[in-house]
C-alpha positions as a Markdown table, in Angstrom:
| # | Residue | x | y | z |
|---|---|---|---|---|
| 1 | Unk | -20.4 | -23.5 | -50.2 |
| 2 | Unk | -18.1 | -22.8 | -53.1 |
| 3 | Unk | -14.2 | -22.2 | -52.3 |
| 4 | Unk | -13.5 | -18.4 | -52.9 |
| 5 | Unk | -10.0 | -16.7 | -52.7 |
| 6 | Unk | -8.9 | -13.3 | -52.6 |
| 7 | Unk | -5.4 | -13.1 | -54.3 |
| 8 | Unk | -2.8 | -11.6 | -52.7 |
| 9 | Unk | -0.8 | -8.5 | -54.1 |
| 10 | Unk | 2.4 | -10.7 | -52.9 |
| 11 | Unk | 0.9 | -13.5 | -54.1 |
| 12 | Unk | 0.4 | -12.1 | -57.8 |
| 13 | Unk | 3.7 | -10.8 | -57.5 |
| 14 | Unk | 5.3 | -14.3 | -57.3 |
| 15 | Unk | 3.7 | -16.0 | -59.6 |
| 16 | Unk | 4.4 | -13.3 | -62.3 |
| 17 | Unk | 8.2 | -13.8 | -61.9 |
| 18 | Unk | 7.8 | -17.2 | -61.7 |
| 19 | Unk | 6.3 | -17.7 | -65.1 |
| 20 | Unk | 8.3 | -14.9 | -66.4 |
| 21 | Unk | 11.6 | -17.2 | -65.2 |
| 22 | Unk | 9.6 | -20.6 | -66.6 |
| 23 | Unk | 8.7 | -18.8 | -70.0 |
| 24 | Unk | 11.1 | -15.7 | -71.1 |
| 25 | Unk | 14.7 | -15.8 | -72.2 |
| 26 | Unk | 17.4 | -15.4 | -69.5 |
| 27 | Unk | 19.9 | -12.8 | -70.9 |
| 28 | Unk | 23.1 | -14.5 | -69.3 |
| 29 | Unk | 22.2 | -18.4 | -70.1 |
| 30 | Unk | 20.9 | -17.6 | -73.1 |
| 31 | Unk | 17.3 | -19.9 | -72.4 |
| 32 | Unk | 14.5 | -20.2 | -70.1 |
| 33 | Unk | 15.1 | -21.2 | -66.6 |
| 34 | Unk | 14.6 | -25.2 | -65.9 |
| 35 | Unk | 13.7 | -24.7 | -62.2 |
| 36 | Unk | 12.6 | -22.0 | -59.7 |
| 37 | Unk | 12.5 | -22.6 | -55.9 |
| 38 | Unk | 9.3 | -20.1 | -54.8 |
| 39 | Unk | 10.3 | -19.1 | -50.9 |
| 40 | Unk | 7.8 | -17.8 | -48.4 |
| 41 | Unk | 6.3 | -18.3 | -44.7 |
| 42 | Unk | 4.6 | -20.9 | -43.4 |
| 43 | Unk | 0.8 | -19.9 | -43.8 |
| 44 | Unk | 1.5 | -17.7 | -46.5 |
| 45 | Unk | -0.5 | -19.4 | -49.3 |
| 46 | Unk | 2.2 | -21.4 | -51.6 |
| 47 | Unk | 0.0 | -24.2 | -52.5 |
| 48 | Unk | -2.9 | -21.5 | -53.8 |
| 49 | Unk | 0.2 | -19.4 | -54.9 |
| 50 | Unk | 1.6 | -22.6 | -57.2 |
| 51 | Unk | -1.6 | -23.5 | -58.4 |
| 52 | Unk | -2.0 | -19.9 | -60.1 |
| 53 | Unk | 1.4 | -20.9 | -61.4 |
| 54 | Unk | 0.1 | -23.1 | -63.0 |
| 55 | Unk | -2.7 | -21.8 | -64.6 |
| 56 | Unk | -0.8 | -19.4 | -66.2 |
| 57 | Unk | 1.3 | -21.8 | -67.6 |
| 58 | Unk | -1.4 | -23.8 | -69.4 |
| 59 | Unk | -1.6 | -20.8 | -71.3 |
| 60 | Unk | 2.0 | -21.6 | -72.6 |
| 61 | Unk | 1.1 | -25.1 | -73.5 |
| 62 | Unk | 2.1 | -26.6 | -70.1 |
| 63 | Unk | -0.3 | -30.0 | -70.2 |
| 64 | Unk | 1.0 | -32.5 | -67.7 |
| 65 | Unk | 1.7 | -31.3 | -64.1 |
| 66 | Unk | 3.2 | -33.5 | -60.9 |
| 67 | Unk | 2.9 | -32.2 | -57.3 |
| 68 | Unk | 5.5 | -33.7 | -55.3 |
| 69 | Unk | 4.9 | -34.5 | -51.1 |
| 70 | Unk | 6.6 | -36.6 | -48.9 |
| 71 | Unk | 3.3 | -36.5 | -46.7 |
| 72 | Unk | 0.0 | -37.9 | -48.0 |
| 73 | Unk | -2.2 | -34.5 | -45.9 |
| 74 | Unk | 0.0 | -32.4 | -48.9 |
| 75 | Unk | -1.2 | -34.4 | -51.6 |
| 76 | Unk | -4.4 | -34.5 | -50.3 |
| 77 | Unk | -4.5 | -30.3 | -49.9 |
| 78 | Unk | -3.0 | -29.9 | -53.3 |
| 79 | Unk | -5.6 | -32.6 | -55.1 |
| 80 | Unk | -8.5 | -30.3 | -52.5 |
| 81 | Unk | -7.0 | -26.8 | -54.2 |
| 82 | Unk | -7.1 | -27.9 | -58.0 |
| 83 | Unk | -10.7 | -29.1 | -57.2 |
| 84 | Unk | -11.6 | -25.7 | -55.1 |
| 85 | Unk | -10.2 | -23.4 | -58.0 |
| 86 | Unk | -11.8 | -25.2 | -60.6 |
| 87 | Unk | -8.8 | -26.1 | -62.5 |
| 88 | Unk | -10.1 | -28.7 | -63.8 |
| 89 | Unk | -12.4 | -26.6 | -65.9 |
| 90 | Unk | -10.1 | -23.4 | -66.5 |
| 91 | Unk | -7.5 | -25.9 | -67.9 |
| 92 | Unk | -9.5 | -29.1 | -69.2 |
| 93 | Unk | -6.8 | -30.8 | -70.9 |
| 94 | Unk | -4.5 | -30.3 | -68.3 |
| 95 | Unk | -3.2 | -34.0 | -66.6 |
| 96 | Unk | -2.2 | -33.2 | -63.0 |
| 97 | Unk | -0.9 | -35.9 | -61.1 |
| 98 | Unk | 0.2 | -36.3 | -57.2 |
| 99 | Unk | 2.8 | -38.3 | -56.1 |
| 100 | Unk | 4.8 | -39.3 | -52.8 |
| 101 | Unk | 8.4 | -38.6 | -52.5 |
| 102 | Unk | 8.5 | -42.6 | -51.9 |
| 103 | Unk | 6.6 | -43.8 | -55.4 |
| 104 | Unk | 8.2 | -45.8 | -57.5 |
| 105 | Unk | 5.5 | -46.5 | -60.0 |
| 106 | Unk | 5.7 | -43.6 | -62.0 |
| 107 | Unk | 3.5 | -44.3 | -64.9 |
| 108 | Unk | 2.3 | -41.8 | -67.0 |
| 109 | Unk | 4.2 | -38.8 | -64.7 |
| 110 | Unk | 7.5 | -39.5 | -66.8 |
| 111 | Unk | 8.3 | -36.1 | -69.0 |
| 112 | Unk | 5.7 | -34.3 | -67.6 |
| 113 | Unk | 6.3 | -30.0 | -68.5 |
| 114 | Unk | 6.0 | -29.0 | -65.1 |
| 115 | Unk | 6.7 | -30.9 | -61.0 |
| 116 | Unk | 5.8 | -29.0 | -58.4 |
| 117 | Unk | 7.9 | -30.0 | -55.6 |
| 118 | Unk | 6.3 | -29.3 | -51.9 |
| 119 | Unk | 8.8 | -28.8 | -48.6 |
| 120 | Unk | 11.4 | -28.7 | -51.5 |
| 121 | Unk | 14.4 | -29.0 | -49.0 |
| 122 | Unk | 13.2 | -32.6 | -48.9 |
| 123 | Unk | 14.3 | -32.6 | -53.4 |
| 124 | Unk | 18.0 | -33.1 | -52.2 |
| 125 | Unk | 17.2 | -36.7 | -50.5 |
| 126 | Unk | 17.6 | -40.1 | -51.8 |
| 127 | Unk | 14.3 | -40.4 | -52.9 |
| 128 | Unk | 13.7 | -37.2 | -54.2 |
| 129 | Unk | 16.3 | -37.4 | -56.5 |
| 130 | Unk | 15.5 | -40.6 | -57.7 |
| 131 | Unk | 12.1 | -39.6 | -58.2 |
| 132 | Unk | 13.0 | -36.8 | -60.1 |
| 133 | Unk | 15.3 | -38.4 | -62.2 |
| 134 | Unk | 12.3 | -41.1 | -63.1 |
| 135 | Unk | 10.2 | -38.6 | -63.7 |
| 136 | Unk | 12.2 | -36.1 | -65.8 |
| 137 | Unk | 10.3 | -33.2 | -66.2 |
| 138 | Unk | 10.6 | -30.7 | -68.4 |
| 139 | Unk | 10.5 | -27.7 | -65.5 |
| 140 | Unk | 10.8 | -27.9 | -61.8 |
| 141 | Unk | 8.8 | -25.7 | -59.1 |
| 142 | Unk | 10.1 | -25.8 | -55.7 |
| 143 | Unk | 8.2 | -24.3 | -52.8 |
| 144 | Unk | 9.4 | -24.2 | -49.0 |
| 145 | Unk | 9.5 | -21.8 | -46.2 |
| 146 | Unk | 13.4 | -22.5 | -45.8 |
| 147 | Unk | 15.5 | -23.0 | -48.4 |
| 148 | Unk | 18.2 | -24.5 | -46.7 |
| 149 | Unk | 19.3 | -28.4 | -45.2 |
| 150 | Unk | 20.8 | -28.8 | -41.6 |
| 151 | Unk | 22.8 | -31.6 | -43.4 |
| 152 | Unk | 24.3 | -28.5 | -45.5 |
| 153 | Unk | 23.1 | -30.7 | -49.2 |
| 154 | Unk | 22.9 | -27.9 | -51.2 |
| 155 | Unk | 19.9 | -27.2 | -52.8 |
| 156 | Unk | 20.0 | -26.1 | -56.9 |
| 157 | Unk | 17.4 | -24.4 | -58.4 |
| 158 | Unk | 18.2 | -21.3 | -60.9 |
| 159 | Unk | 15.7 | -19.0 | -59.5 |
| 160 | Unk | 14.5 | -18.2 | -56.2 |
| 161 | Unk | 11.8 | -16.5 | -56.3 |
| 162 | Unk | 10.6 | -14.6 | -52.8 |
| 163 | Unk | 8.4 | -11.3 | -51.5 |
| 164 | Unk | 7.4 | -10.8 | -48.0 |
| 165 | Unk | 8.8 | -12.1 | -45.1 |
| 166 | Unk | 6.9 | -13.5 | -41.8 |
| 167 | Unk | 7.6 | -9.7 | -40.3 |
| 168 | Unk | 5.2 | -8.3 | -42.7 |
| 169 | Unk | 3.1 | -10.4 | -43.4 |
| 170 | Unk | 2.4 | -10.3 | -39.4 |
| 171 | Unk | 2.4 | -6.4 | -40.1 |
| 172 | Unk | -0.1 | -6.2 | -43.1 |
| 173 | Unk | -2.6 | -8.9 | -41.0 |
| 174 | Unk | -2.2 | -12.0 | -43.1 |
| 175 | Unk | 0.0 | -13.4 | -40.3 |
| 176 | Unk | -1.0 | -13.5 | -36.6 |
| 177 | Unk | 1.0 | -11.4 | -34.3 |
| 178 | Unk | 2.3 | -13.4 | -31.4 |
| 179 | Unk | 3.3 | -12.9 | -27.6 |
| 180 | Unk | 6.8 | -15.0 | -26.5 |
| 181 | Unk | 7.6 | -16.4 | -23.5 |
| 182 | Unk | 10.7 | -17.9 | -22.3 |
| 183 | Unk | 11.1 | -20.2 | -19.2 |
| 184 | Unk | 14.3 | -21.9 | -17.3 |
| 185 | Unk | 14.3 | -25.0 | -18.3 |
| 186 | Unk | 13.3 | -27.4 | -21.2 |
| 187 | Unk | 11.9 | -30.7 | -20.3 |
| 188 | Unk | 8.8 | -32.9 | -19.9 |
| 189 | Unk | 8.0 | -31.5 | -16.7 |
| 190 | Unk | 9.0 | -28.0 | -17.0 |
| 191 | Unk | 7.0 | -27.9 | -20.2 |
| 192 | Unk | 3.4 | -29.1 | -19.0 |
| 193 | Unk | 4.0 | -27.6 | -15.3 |
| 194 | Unk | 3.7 | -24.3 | -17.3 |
| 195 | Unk | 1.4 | -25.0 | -19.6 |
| 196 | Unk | -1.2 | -26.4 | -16.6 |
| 197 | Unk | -0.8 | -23.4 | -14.8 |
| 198 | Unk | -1.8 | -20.6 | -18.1 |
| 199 | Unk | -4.0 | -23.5 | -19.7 |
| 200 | Unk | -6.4 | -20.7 | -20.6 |
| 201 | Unk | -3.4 | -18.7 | -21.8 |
| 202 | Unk | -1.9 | -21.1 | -24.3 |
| 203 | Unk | -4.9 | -23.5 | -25.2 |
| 204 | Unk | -4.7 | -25.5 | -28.0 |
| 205 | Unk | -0.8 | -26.1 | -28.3 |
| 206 | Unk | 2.0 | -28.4 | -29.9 |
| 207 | Unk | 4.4 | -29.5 | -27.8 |
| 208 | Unk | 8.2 | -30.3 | -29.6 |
| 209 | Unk | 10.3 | -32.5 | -27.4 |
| 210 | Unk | 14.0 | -34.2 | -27.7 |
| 211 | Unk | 13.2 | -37.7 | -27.8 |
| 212 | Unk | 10.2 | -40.3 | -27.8 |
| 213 | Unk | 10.8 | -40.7 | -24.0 |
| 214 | Unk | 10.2 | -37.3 | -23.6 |
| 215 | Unk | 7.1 | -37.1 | -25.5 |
| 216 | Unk | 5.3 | -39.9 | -23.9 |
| 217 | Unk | 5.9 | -38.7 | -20.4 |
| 218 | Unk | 4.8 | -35.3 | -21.3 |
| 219 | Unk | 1.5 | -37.1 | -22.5 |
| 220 | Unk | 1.0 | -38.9 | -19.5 |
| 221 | Unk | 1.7 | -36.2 | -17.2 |
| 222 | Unk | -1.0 | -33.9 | -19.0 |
| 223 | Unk | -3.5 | -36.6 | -18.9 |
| 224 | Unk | -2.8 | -36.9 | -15.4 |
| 225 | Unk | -3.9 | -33.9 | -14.7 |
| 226 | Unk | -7.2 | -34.0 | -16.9 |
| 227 | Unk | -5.9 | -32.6 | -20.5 |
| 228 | Unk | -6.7 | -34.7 | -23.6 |
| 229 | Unk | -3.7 | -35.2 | -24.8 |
| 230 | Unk | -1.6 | -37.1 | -27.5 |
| 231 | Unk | 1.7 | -37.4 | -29.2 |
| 232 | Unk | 2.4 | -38.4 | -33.0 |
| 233 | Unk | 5.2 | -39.6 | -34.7 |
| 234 | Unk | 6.6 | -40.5 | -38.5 |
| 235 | Unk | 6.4 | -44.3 | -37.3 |
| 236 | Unk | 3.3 | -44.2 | -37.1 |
| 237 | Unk | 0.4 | -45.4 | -40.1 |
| 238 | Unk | -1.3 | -43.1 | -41.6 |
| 239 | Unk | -4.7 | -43.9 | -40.7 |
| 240 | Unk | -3.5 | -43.5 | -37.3 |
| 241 | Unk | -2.5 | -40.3 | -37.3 |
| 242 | Unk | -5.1 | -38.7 | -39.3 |
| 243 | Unk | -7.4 | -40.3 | -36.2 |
| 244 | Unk | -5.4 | -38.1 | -34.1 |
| 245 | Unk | -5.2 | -34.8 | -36.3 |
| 246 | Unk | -9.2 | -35.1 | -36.6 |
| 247 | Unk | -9.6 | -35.1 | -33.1 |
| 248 | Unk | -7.0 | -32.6 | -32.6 |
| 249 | Unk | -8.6 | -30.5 | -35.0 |
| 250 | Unk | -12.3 | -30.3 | -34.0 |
| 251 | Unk | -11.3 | -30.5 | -29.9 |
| 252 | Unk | -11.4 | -34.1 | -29.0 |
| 253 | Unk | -7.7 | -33.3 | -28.3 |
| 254 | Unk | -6.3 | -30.1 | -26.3 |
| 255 | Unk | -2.3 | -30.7 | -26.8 |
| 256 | Unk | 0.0 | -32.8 | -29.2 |
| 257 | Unk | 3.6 | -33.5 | -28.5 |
| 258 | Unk | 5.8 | -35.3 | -31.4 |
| 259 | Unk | 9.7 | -34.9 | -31.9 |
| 260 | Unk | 9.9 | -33.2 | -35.1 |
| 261 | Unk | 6.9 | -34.5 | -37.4 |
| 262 | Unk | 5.0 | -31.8 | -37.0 |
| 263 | Unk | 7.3 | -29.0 | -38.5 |
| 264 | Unk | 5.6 | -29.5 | -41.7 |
| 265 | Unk | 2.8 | -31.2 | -43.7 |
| 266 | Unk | 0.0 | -29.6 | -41.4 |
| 267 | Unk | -2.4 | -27.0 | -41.0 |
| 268 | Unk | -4.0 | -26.4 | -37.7 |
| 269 | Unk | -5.4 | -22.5 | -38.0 |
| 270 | Unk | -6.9 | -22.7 | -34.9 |
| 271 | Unk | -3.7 | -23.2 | -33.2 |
| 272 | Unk | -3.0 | -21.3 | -29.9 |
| 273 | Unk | 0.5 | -22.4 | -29.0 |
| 274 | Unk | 3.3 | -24.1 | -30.1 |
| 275 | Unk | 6.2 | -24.7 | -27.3 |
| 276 | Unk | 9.2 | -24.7 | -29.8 |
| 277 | Unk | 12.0 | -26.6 | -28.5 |
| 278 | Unk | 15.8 | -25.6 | -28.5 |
| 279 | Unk | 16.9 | -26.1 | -31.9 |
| 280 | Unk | 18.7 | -24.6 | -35.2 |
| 281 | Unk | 17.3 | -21.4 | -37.1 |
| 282 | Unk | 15.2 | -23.2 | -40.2 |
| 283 | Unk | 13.7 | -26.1 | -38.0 |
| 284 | Unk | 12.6 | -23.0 | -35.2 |
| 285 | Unk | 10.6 | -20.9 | -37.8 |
| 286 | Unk | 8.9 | -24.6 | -39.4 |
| 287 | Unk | 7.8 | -25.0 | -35.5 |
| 288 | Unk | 6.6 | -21.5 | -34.7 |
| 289 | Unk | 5.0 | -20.7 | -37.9 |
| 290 | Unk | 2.5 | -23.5 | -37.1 |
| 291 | Unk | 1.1 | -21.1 | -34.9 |
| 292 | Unk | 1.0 | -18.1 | -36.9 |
| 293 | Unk | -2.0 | -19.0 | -38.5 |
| 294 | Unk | -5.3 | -16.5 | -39.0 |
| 295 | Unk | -8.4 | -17.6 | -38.4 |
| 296 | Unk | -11.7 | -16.3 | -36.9 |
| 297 | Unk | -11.7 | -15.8 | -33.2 |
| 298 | Unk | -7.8 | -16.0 | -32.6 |
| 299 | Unk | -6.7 | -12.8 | -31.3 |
| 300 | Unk | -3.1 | -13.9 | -31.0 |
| 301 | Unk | -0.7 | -16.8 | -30.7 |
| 302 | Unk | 2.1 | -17.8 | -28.7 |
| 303 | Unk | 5.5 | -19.1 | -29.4 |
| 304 | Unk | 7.0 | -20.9 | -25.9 |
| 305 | Unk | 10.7 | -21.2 | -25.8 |
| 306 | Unk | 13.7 | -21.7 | -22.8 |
| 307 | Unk | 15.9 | -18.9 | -22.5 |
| 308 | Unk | 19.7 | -19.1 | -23.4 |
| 309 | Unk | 19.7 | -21.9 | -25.8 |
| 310 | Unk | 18.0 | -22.8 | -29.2 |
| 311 | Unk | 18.0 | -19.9 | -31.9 |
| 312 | Unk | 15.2 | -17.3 | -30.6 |
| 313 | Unk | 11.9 | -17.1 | -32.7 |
| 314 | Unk | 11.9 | -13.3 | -31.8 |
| 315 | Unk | 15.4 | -13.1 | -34.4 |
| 316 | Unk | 13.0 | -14.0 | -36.7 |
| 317 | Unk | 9.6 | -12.1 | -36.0 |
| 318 | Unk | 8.9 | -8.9 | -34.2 |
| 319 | Unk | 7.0 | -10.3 | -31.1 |
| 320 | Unk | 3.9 | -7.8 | -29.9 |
| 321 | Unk | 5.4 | -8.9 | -26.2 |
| 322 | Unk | 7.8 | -10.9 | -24.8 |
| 323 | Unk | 7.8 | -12.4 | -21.1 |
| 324 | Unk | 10.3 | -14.1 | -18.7 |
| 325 | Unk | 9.2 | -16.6 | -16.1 |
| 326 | Unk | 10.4 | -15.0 | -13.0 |
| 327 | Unk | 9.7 | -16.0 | -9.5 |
| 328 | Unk | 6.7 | -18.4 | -10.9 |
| 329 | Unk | 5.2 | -15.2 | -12.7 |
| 330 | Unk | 5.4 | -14.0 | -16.2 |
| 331 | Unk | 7.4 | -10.5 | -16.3 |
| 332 | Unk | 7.4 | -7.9 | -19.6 |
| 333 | Unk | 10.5 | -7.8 | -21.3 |
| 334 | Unk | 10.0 | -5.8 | -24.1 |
| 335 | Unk | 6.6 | -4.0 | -24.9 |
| 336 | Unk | 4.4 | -3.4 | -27.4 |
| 337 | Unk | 3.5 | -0.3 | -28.9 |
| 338 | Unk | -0.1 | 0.3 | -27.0 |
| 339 | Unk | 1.7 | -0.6 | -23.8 |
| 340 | Unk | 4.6 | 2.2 | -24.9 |
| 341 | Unk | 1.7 | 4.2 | -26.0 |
| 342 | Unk | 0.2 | 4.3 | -23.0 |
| 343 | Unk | 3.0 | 4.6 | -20.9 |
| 344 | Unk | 3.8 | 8.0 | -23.0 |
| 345 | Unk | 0.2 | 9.3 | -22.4 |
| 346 | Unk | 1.0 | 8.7 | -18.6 |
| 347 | Unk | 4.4 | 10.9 | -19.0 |
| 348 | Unk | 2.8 | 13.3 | -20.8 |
| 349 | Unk | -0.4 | 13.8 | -17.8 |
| 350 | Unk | 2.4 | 14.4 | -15.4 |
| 351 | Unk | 4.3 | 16.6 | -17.2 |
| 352 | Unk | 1.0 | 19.1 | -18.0 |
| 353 | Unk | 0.0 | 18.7 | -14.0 |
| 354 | Unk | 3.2 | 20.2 | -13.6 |
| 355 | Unk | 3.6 | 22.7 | -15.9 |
| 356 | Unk | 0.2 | 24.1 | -14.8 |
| 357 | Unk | 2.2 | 25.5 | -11.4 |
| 358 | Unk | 5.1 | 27.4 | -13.1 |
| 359 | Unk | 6.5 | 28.9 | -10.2 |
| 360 | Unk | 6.7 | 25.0 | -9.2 |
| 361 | Unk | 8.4 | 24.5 | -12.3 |
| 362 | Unk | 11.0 | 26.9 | -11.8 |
| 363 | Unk | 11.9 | 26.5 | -8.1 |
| 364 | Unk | 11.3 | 22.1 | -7.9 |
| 365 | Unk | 11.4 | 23.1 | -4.4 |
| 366 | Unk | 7.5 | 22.9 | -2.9 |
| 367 | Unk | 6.4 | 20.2 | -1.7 |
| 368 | Unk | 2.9 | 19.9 | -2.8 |
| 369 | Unk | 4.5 | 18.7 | -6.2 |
| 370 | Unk | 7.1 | 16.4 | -4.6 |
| 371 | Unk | 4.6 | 13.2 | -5.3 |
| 372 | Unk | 4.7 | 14.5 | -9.0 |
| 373 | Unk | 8.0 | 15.4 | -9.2 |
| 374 | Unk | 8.6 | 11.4 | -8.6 |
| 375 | Unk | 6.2 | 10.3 | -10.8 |
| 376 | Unk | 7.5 | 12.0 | -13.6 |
| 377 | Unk | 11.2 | 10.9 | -13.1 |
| 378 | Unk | 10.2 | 7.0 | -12.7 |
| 379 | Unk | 8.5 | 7.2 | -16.2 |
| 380 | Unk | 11.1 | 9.4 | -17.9 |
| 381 | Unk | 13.5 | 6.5 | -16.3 |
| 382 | Unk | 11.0 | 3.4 | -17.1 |
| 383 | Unk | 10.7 | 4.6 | -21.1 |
| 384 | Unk | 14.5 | 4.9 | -21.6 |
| 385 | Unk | 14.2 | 1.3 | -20.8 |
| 386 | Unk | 11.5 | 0.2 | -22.5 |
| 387 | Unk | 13.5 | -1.2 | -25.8 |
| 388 | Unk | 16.3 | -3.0 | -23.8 |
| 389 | Unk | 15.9 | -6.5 | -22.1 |
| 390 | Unk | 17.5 | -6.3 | -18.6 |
| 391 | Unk | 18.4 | -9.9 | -17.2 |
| 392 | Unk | 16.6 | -11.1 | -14.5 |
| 393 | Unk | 18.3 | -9.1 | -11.5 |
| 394 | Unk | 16.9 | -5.9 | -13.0 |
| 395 | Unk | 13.7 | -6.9 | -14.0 |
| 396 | Unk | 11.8 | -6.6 | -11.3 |
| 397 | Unk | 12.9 | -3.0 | -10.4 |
| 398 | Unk | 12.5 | -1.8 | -13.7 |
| 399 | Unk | 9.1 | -2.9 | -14.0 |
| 400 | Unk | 7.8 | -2.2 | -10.6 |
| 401 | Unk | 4.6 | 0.0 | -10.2 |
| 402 | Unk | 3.8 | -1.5 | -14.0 |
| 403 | Unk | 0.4 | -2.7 | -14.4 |
């Protein structure tokens, strides 16, 4: 079956102002821009998105193109897209090379008009810039979903170039809407106590852990208990690991725990879970995004983090609902806008049953209405709550009598 893509209006958007930046004069610098860093969400289409880019730009006599990974599954997806969009025969004297961050035989990539650099936080390394220096090229392309290094490098490109953010793309359906839950405590056993016990809840899931320690024990005690499970890590060869992705990716394997390899370089749109471990704000939305993923039969997805430490995911998207581990059961925190929906249909019910008595409504003081009376002022209580997250003391009393 022949690949076929629907561009998005975000998507044609970005690649506009990114040619427009590659190919127009700059009024202030007097010349065309030399690099442009193209920002947006995990799942949100940059490889498709930078392979528009450049199409376009063969039209401006752009003939020898580099993609730039410092995994070998990006090269791979970027060599799949050129062959799916037929590149190859929209631009047939285009050279487009890929390369690993690590090459050092650059060969016929020197001087080439345009590198497209993947997970382009990683252009600020060692290797990165020696690659680029190697290579030279005339214009530089970075895409990445976080713009930004923990080690505080900065980062220089000219241009960044970004649209929607994760919020609406979850909004406008090209982003999965998620539930998040929070638990006590983060920790080997913690972790796969609560995933055993909602296993048709979270499903297929990534686990994120501390250390290797960590991760191994986590395997064994899912195995244990009859889950295929597996861990991966950058140590490993890659033939090993792409054993373990296949199997991960057509069932063979219910859960994968790593340390931090799995934050980029790889697609699992099936994904059900992903328990994101404490951690700063741009390594937090690499390991939730992996979930955020659309695919057919995936109604939603869930982000797993522990309460009180780590930057919340729900800073950075909306959640449909959140839930607390309370008592070994999950309890609402916030709610979503059917469950508020509904809850205002309920208020509303009351509020006609009693209006339909008005000599009730004037005295309050018969007490055939009594029962109504209370029901009324428990969900004219419960709604003014509804947008604030109690701590755990109130919870329960808030939410009590909520199915």
């Amino acid at each position: 079956m022949p690949f076929t893509y629907q561009e998005r209006e975000y998507q044609t958007r970005m690649v506009d102002t990114a040619v427009k930046h590659f190919t127009e004069i700059d009024p202030y610098v007097k010349r065309e821009c030399h690099s442009v860093m193209l920002l947006s969400p995990c799942g949100s289409g940059k490889t498709v998105t930078a392979m528009r880019i450049i199409e376009k730009l063969y039209e401006q006599d752009y003939r020898k193109v580099v993609f730039i990974a410092h995994r070998h599954r990006l090269l791979n997806q970027a060599n799949n897209y050129f062959r799916w969009m037929e590149l190859q025969d929209k631009c047939k004297n285009l050279e487009f090379y890929t390369s690993s961050i690590y090459e050092k035989d650059i060969g016929l990539m020197r001087n080439a008009d345009l590198v497209i650099f993947d997970e382009a936080h990683h252009s600020a390394c060692d290797s990165g810039v020696r690659l680029m220096g190697s290579i030279n090229p005339k214009k530089t392309l970075g895409l990445t979903a976080t713009n930004w290094r923990s080690d505080r490098i900065k980062l220089v490109f000219e241009k960044l170039v970004e649209d929607y953010g994760i919020n609406s793309l979850i909004e406008l359906g090209y982003l999965s809407k998620y539930d998040h839950y929070l638990i006590d405590k983060w920790g080997p056993e913690e972790v796969t106590s609560v995933y055993l016990k909602n296993i048709d809840l979270f499903g297929k899931s990534i686990m994120f852990f501390h250390t290797h320690e960590e991760s191994e024990y986590a395997v064994e005690l899912l195995k244990s208990a009859g889950i295929r499970a597996s861990s991966v890590y950058g140590s490993m060869n890659d033939s090993a690991r792409e054993i373990i992705y296949s199997q991960f990716e057509n069932g063979e394997i219910q859960v994968l725990c790593n340390l931090m390899l799995l934050t980029e370089g790889v697609d699992f749109p099936d994904l059900q879970t992903v328990f994101v471990k404490p951690s700063i704000k741009g390594l937090t939305t690499q390991m939730g995004g992996r979930a955020l993923r659309i695919t057919e039969g995936k109604n939603i997805a869930n982000i797993v983090q522990v309460s009180g430490d780590g930057y919340s995911f729900a800073r950075i998207a909306k959640a449909r609902d959140s839930y607390v581990m309370n008592g070994g059961k999950w309890s609402r925190t916030t709610y979503s806008k059917e469950f508020i929906a509904r809850i205002t249909g309920e208020i509303f019910k009351y509020k006609i049953a009693l209006a339909k008595d008005s000599l009730a409504m004037e005295s309050l003081q018969f007490t055939d209405n009594r029962e109504t009376q209370e029901q009324l002022a428990f969900l004219d209580e419960h709604r003014r709550a509804l947008n604030k997250i109690p701590d755990l003391e109130e919870l329960a009393a808030i939410t009590e009598g909520v199915e």
